[in-house]
N, C-alpha and C positions, 0 to 999 in steps of 0.2 A: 627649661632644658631637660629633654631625659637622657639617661644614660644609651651611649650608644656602643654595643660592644665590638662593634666592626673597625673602630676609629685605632689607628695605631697608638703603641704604647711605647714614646721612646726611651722612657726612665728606666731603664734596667741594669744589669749589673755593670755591661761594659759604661755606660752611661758616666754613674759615680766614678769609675776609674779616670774617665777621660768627657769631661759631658763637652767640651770646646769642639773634639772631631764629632759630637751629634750635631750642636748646632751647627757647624759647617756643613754637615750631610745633609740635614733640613734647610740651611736658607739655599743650597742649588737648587732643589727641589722648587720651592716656596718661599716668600718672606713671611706667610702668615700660614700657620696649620689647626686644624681640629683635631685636638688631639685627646687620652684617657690620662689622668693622673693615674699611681698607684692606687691610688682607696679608690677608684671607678669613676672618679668626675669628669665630665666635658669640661675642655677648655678651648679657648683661642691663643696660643703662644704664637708671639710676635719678635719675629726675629731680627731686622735691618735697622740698624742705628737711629736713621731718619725717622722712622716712624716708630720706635720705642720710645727717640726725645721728644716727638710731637705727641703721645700719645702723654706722656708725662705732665703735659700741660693741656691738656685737650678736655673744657668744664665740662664736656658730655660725653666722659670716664667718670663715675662716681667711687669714692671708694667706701661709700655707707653703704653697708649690706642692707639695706632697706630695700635698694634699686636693685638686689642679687635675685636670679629667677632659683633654679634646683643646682644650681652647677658648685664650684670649690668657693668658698666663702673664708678658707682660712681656719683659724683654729677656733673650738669654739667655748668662747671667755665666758666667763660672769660677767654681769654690766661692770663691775667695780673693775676689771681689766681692759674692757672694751672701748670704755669710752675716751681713747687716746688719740692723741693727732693723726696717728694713721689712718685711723676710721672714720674721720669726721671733715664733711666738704668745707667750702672757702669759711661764711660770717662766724661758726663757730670755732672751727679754727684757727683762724688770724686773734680771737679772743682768748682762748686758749695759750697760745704761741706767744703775746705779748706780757702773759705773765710770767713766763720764763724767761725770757730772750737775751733780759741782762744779765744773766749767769754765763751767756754761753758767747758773748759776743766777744771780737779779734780784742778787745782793748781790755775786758776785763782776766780773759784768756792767757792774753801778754802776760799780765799779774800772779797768773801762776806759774810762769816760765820755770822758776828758779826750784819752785816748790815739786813740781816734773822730774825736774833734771838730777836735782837730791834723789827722788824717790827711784831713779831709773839708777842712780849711783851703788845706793842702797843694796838696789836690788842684784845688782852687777856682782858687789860686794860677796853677798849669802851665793851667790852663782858662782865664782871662781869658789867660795871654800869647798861647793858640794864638787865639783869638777874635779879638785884637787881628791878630795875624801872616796870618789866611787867611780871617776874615770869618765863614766854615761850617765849622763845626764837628761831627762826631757826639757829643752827647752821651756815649753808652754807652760808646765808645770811648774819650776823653777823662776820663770821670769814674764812672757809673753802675759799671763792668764793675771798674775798678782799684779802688775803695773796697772791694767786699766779699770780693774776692781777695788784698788787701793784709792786710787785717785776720785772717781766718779763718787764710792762709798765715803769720805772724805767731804763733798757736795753736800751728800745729802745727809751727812753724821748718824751712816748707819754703823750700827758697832761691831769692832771688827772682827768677835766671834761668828758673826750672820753672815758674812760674805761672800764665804765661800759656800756653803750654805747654799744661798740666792743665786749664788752661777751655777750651781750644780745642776738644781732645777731649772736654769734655763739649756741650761744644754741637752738635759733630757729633751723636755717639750720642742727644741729645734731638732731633735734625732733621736725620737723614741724608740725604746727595744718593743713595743706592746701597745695598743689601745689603752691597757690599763696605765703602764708608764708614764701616758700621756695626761690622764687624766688624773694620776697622783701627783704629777709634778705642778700642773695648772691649779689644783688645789693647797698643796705645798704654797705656792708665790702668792695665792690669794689670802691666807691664812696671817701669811708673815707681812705682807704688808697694810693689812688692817690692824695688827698687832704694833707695828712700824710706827704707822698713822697714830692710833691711839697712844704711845707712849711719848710722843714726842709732843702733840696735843695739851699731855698732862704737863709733860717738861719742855714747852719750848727752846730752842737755843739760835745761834748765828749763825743758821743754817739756809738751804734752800727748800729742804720738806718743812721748816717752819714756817718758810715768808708764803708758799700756798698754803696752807694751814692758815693761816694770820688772811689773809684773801679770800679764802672763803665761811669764815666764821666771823668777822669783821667785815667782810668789803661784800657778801654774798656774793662773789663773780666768779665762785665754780662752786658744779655741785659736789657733793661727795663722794659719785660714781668717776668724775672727772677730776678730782685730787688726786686720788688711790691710783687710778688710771695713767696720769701724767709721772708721780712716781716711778709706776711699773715701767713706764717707757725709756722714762732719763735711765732708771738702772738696767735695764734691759740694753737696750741700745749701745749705752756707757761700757758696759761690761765684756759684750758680747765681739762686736765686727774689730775694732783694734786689738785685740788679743790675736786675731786670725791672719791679719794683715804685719802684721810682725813675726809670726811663727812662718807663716809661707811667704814672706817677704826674706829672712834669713836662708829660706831653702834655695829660693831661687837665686839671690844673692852666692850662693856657696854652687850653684850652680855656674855662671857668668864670673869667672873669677878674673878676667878683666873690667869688667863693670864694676868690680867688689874691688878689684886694684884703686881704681880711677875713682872711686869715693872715696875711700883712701886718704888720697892725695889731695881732694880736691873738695874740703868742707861742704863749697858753696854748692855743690853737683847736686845737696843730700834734697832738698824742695824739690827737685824736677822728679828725682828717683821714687818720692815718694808719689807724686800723682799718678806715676807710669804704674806704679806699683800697685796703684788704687784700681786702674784699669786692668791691668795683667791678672791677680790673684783677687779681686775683689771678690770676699768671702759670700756675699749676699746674689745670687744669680738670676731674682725677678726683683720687682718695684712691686710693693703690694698691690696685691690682685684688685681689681679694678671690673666695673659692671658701668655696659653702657643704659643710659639713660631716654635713650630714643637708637633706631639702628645708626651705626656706624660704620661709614669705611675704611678699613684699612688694607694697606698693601693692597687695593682692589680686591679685598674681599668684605663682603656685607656683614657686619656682626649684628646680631640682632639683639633688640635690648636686651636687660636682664642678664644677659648672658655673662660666663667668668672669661675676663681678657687678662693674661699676664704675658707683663710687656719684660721680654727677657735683654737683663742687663747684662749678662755674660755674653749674650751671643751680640748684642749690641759693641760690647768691647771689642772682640775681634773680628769684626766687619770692615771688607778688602775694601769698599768703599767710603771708607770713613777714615782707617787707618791703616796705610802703607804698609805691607806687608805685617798684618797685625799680631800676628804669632810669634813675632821677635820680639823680645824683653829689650830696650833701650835704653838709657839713663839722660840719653842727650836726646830724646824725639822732641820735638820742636814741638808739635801740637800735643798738648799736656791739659786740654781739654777730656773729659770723661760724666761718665753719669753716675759712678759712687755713692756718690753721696745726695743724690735727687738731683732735681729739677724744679724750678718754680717757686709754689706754693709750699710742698712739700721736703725741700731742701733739707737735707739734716741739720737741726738746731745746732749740733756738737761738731760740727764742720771744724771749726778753726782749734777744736780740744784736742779732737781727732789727729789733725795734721800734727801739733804741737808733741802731742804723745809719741805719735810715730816717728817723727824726725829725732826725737830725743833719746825713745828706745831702739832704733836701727844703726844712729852714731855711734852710743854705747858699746853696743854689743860690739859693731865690726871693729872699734877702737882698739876696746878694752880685751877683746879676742883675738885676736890677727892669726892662731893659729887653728880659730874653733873648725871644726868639719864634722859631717856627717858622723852617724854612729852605725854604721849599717847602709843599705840601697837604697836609695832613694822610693824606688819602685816595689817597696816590702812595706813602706807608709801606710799605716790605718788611716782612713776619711773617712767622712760621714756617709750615710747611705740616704742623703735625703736630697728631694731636688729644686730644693730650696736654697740649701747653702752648701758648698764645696768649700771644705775646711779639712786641715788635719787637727785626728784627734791626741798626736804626740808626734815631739820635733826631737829624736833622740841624738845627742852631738856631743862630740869629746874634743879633748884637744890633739892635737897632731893628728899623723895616718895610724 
């Protein structure tokens, strides 16, 4: 693929303010476009539900850059980052995937219910003192960002001077200020978790980075490009989209302040609000980029191999033919179906951590808050400038008006 500089470029400033009216202006248009990334790459963005979910499961999507021609490949790791589930087709995989699985499954999940719920208590606790103490407060900062940092870190008994630490630099390398940014932050994660690796190696404990550890030095069924890797993922991952799904779940929550009544009132409401809410604000706005393998059709249009496909989950959310009027936040939509948290193969591991956290920190807050509101416009909001993930970078909220 060469660069083609005639191809529109729809990421630009009104874009990050508002990237939902791009993708509606693009899927009248097209359901599928050729379009420039910022940094100058071709890509194929894939707009309409139907063929984002099919394409989510479709084995001739690779997503080893092996099968990538010149087009966006993503960021670009050392092996000791790379070699993570996102990057790796079905047999490795599924191999990969089974040595973690039992960390993250509904039953062993259940088992931390209580340990969540404290932590979300906790944190509620230190959140009303600084409320009371300075009036304005950033949410995220205060409670959104520490709840799923604590808990994930906790997993994998990282200690809890490094934590914040390790989120930092992922946020950089998700919304770099620089080229250099990017590539001090990528070095940063790489550093600390060889340092991670090794130290925990020397001191095993009853952890999750130990039992791979103990797997692949014992069992030889991963190598040490694919430990380090699998790490970087669980804490990346862990740390990163439930923090964002809580800060812009509260916005819009204080938004709908009959929807925010009616949970409220109505415990059982809070599982559906969180799926709506997966799809509504879901911080992650592609499924990692993808290279087909042989040409492929989509939306009736011919991708040719090699080439970079991102199959867009945000525009896939509010798609008029998938869901009814989709622009309307619900708590009661009946179809509570979404793509969040994958498809297939590549489903998120953390699926059922994720929901548990969410439901735990969204209770919370609207409980333990009933008067929190805004601290300022909603529309004076800093978010990321990246067109990767729509996230805010602070959730500023006080009590009363």
């Amino acid at each position: 693929m060469t660069e083609n500089p005639d191809l529109p470029q729809p990421f630009d400033a009104a874009h990050f303010a508002d990237p939902y009216a791009t993708y509606e202006r693009l899927r009248k248009e097209a359901p599928v476009h050729h379009i420039r990334l910022p940094d100058g790459t071709d890509v194929w963005l894939v707009l309409n539900e139907s063929d984002v979910r099919a394409g989510l499961t479709d084995p001739r999507l690779s997503v080893n850059k092996a099968h990538a021609g010149n087009g966006y490949k993503g960021f670009s790791l050392p092996p000791a980052l790379d070699a993570n589930l996102l990057n790796i087709d079905p047999d490795d995989h599924l191999r990969l995937r089974r040595l973690v699985s039992k960390a993250f499954t509904p039953r062993y999940v259940e088992g931390m219910r209580q340990q969540i719920e404290d932590a979300s208590e906790q944190l509620a606790d230190a959140f009303a003192a600084r409320l009371k103490a300075d009036g304005s407060v950033d949410l995220i900062t205060a409670f959104a960002h520490p709840l799923p940092v604590a808990l994930i870190g906790d997993l994998l008994a990282v200690p809890d001077t490094d934590r914040h630490a390790f989120s930092g630099w992922v946020t950089t390398m998700l919304d770099p200020g620089s080229p250099g940014e990017l590539v001090a932050a990528i070095g940063h994660i790489h550093r600390f978790l060889l340092d991670l690796v090794a130290a925990r190696r020397a001191e095993p404990g009853d952890d999750l980075l130990s039992e791979l550890i103990a797997a692949r030095d014992e069992g030889d069924r991963l190598s040490e490009d694919e430990l380090v890797s699998l790490a970087f993922l669980i804490l990346m991952a862990g740390s990163e989209n439930t923090q964002h799904v809580i800060s812009s779940g509260i916005l819009v929550l204080l938004g709908h302040p009959d929807q925010l009544a009616a949970l409220r009132a109505d415990p059982g409401l809070m599982p559906g609000a969180v799926e709506e809410l997966l799809r509504y604000v879901n911080p992650n706005q592609m499924a990692i980029r993808r290279f087909p393998t042989e040409p492929v059709d989509i939306g009736g249009v011919t991708v040719p191999a090699g080439d970079t496909v991102l199959l867009c989950l945000a525009a896939a959310h509010r798609d008029p033919a998938r869901y009814p009027d989709p622009d309307r936040f619900d708590i009661h939509r009946e179809d509570t179906t979404h793509l969040a948290l994958g498809q297939g193969m590549h489903y998120c591991l953390g699926a059922a951590l994720a929901r548990m956290q969410l439901q735990s920190a969204l209770s919370t807050l609207i409980n333990r808050f009933p008067e929190l509101t805004l601290a300022g416009s909603a529309d004076e909001l800093a978010r990321r400038t990246s067109f990767r993930s729509h996230a805010l970078k602070e959730l500023p909220v006080r009590l009363g008006q």
